[in-house]
C-alpha positions as CSV (number, residue, x, y, z in Angstrom):
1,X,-0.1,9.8,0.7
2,X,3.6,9.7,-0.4
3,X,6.1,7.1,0.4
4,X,8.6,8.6,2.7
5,X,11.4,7.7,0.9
6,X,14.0,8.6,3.5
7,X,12.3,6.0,5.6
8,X,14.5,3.0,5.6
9,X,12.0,1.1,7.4
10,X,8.2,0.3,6.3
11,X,5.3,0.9,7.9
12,X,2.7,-2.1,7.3
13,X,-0.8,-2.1,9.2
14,X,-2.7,-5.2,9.1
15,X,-6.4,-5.1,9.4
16,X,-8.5,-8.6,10.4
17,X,-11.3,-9.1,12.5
18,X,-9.8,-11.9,13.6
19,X,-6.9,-12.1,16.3
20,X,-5.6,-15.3,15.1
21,X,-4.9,-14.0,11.7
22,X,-3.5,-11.4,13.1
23,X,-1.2,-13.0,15.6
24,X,-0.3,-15.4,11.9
25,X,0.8,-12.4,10.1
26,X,2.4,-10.7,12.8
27,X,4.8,-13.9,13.6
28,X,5.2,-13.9,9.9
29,X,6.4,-10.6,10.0
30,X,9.0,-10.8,13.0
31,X,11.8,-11.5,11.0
32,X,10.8,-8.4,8.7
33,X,11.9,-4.8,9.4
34,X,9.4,-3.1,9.6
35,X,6.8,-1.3,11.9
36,X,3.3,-3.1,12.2
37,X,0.3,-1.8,13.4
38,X,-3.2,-3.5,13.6
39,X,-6.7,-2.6,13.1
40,X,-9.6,-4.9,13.8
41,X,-12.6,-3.2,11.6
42,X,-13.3,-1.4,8.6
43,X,-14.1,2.2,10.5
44,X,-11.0,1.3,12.6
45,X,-8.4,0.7,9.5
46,X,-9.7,4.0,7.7
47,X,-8.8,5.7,11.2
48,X,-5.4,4.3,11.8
49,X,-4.2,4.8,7.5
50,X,-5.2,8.5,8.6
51,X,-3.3,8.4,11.5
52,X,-0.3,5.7,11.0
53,X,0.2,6.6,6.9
54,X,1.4,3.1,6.3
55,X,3.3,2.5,2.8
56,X,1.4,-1.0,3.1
57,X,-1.9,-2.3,3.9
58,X,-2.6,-6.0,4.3
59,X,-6.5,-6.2,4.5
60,X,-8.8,-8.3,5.2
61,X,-12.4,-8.6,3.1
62,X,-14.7,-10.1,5.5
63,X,-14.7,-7.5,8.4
64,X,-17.5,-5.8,10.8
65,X,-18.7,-2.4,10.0
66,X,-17.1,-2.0,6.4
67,X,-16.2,-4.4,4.5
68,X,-12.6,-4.9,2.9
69,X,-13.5,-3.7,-0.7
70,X,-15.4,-0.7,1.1
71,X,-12.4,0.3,2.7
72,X,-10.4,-0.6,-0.3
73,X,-12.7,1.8,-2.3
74,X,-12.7,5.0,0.0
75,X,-9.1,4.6,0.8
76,X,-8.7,5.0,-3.5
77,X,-11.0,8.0,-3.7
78,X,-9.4,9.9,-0.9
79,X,-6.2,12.1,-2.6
80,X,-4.4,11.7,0.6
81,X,-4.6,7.7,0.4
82,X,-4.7,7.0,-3.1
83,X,-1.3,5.5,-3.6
84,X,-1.4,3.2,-0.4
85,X,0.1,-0.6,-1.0
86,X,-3.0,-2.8,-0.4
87,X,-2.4,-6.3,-0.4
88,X,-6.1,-8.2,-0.1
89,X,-5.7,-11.1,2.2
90,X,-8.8,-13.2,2.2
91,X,-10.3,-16.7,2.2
92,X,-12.6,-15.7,-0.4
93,X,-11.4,-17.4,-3.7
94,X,-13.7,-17.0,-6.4
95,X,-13.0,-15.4,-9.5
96,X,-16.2,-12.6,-8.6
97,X,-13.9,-11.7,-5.0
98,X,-11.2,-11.1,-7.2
99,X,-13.0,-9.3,-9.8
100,X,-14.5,-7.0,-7.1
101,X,-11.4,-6.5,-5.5
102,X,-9.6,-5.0,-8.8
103,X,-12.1,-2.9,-9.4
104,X,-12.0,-2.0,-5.4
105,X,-8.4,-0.9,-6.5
106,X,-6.6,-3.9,-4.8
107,X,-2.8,-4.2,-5.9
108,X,-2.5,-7.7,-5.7
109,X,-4.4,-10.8,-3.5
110,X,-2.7,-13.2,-1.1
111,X,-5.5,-16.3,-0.3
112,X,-5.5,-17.7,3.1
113,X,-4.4,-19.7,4.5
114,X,-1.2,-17.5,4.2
115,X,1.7,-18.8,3.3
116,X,4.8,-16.9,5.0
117,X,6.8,-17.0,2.2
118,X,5.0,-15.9,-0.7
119,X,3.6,-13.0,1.7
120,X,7.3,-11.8,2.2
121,X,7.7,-11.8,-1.7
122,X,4.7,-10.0,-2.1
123,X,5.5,-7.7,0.1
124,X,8.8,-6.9,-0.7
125,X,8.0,-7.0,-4.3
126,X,5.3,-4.1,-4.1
127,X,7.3,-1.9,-1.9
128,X,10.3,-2.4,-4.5
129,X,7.9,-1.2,-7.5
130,X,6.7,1.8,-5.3
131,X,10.3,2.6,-4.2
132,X,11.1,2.5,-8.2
133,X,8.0,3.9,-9.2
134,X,8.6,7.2,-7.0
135,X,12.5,7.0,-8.1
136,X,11.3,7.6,-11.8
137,X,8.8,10.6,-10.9
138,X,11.5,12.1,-8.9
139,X,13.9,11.8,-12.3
140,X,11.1,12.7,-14.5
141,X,10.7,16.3,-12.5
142,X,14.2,16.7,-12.2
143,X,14.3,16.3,-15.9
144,X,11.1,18.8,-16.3
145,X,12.9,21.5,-14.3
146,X,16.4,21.0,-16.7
147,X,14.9,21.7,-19.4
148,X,12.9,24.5,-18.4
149,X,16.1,25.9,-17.0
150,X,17.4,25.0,-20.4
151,X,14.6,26.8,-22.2
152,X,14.6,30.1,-20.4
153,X,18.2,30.3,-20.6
154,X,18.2,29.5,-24.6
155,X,15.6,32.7,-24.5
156,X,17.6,35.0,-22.9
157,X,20.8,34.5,-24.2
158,X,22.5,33.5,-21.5
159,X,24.7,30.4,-21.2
């Protein structure tokens, strides 16, 4: 999945078995533009990244049916996912959650309970590195065309 970049507006699904977290990170998020969508399982969240192509995930760990590193896992094996945001959010706090995590293919790990701030940093810090991120591969193939354009016209002669 590709960040649209001529969205101006990001899409953020939060997945948690549990509707008071939920309800948390959706207040959290009322002063944030962007459009939210929810998921309460693991099946459920893989179904609505298909369907929703959010540019963020906040996800949960502990959920019914598969867990948060499971869905972490086949959403970074699937081409069409690979490049999602996912932001762990999770009262697990051992080092081993972590570790698991990071090999899941987390991006980064916000420990409940939440605190609204530092989830609006991290948030707006990964979407900036993704924006930036895509910015440069744009550049980088506009680059890669010039100087095949360059090439070809060096071979032929022609100015």
């Amino acid at each position: 999945m590709t960040l649209n970049e001529s969205r101006a507006i990001p899409k953020i699904l939060i997945a948690d078995d549990n509707t008071q977290n939920v309800e948390l990170l959706e207040a959290y998020l009322s002063d944030f533009d962007c459009v939210l969508r929810t998921a309460n399982d693991g099946e459920e969240t893989l179904r609505v990244v298909a369907e929703f192509q959010p540019d963020l995930l906040l996800l949960d760990i502990m959920m019914p049916r598969l867990s948060g590193f499971e869905v972490c896992r086949k959403i970074r094996s699937n081409p069409a996912t690979t490049d999602l945001l996912i932001l762990m959010v999770t009262a697990l706090n051992e080092a081993a959650d972590f570790e698991r995590g990071v090999q899941a293919g987390t991006d980064d790990f916000l420990t409940k309970p939440v605190n609204k701030i530092e989830l609006l940093c991290r948030i707006r810090s990964l979407l900036r590195v993704r924006h930036l991120k895509n910015q440069l591969e744009r550049t980088l193939a506009y680059l890669a065309e010039f100087e095949a354009a360059s090439r070809a016209s060096a071979s032929t002669g022609s100015p």
